[in-house]
LOBA-10735 format. One record per residue: x, y, z of N, C-alpha, C, O in turn; residue in three letters. Coordinates in steps of 0.2 Angstrom, whole numbers, plus 2048, in hexadecimal, padded with zeros to 3 digits. Example, Ala and Ser with C-alpha at 12.3 -4.5 7.8 and 13.67 -1.06 7.14 Angstrom:
<atoms>
8427E482783E7EA8278427F08278477EF82AALA8407F58238447FB824840800827843806828SER
</atoms>
This chain:
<atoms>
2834EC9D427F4E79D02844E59CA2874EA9C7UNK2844E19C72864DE9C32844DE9BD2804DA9BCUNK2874E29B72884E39B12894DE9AB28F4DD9A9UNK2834DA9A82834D69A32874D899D2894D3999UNK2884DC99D28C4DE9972934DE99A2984DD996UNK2964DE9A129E4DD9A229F4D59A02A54D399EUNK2984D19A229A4C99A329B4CA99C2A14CC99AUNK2974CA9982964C99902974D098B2924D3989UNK29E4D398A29E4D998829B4D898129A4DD97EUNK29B4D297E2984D49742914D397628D4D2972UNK28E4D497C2884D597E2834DB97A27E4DD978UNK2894DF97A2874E697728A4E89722894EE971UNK28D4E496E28C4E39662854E29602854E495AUNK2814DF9652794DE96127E4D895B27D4DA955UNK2824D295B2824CE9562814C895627F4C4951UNK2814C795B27E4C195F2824BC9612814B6961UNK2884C096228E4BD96728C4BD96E2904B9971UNK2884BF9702874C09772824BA9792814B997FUNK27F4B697527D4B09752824AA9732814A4975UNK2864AB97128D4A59712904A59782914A197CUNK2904AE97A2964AD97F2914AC9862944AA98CUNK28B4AD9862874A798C2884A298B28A49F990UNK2874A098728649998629049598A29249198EUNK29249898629949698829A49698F29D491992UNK29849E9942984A099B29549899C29949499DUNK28F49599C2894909A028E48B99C29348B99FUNK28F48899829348499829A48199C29A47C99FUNK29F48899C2A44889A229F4869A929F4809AAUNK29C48A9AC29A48A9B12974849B32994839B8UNK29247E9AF28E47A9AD2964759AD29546F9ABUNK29A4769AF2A04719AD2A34709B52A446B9B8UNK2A34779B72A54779BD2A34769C12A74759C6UNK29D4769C22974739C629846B9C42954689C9UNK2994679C22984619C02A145E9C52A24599C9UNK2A54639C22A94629C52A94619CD2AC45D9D0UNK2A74669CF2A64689D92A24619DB2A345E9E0UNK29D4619D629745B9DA29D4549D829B44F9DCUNK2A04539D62A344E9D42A844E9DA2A744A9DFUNK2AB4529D92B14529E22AC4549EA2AF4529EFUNK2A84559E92A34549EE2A144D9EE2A14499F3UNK29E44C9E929E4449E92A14409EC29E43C9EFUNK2A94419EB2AE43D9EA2AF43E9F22AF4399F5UNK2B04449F62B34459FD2AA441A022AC43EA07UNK2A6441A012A043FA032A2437A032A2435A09UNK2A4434A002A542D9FF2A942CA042A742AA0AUNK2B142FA012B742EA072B442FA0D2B3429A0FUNK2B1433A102AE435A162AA42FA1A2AA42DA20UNK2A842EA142A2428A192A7421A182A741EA1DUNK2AC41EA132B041CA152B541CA192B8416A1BUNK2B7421A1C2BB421A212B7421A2A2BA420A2FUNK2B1424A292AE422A2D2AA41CA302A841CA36UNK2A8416A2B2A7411A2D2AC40EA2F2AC409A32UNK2B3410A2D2B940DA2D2BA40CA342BC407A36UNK2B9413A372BA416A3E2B5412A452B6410A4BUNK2B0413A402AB411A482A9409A462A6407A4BUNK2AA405A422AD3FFA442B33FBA462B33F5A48UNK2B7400A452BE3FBA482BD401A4E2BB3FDA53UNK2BE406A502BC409A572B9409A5B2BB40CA60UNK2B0406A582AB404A5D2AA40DA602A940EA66UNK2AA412A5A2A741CA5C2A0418A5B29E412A5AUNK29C41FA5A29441EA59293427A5429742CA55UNK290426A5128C42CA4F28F433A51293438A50UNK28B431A5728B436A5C296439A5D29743FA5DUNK29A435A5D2A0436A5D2A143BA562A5440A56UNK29D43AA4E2A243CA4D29F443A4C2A2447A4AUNK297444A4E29444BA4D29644FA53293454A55UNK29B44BA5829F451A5B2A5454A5A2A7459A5CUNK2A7450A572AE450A542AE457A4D2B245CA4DUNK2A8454A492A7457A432A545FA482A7465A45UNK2A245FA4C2A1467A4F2A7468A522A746EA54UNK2AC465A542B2468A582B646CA532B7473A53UNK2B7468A4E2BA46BA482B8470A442BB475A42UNK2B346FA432AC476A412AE47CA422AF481A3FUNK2AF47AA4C2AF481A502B8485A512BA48AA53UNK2BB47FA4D2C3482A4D2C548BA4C2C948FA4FUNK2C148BA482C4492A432BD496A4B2BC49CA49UNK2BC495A4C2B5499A522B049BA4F2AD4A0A51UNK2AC497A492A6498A472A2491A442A4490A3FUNK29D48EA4729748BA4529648BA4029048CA40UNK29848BA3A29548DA32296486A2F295487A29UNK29947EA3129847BA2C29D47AA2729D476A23UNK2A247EA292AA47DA242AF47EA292AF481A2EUNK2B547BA232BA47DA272BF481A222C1481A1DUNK2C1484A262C148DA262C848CA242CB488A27UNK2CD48EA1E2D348FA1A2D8493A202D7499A22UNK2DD48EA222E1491A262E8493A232EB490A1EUNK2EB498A252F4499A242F5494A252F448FA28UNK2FC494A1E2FF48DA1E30748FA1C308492A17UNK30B48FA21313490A1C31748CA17319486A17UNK317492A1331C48DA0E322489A1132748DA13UNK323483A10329482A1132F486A0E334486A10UNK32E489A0733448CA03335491A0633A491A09UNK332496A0633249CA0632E49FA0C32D4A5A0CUNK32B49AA1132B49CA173244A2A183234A6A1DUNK3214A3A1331D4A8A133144A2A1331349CA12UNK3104A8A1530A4A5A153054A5A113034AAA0FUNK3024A0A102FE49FA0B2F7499A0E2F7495A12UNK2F249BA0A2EB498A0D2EC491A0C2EF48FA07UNK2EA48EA102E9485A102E3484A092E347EA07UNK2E0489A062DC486A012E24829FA2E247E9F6UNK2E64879FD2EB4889F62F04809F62F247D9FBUNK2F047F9F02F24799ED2FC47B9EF3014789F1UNK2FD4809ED3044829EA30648A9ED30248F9EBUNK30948B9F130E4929F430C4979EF3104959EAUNK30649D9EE3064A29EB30D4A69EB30C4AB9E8UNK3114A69EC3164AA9EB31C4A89E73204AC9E4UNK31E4A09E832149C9E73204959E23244929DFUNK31A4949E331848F9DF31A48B9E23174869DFUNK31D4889E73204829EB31847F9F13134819F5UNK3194789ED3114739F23134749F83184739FBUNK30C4779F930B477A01308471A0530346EA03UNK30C46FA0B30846AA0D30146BA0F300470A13UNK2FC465A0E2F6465A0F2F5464A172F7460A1AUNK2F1468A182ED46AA1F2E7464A1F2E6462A25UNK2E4460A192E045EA1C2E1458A172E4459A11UNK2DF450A192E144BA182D9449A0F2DA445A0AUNK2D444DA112D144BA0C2D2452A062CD451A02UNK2D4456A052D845BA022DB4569FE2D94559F9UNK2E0452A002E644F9FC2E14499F82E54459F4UNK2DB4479F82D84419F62D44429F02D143E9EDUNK
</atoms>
């Protein structure tokens, strides 16, 4: 269980810093939330733009691409709705690092992008 005084340690000062430093916690948080729904937003959009793009110059249906979307789904071998952060080698330094990753945790060298709306 998680200890309110480790989030907020002047919680236990009794001065009433511990209500500044929530306030601050929900603010960050209250930021980055606005943040996520914002590139959520923005990849939702691409999405449906690049899918009207697709099923009328290629005459798919629906149906094409809620197969497609579970092909992909089932890549990593589970049904859950995402796609699962794969190994990626550094080009520099030839070591591995998670496709979430913008930059080679060991090296700092860009890694290339696994996934086409990732880079947008």
């Amino acid at each position: 269980m998680i200890n309110p005084f480790d989030l907020f340690p002047s919680a236990s000062r009794g001065d009433g810093s511990a209500d500044q430093d929530a306030r601050s916690a929900v603010d960050r948080l209250s930021a980055e939330i606005r943040k996520l729904e914002s590139r959520a937003d923005h990849l939702a959009l691409v999405s449906q733009a690049l899918w009207e793009l697709l099923r009328d110059r290629d005459k798919l249906t629906d149906s094409d691409l809620v197969t497609k979307v579970r092909e992909i789904d089932l890549r990593d071998g589970v049904a859950d709705g995402r796609m699962t952060p794969v190994p990626v080698e550094c080009p520099a330094c030839h070591r591995q690092s998670t496709s979430r990753r913008e930059e080679c945790l060991y090296c700092g060298t860009q890694l290339p992008s696994r996934n086409l709306l990732e880079r947008l």
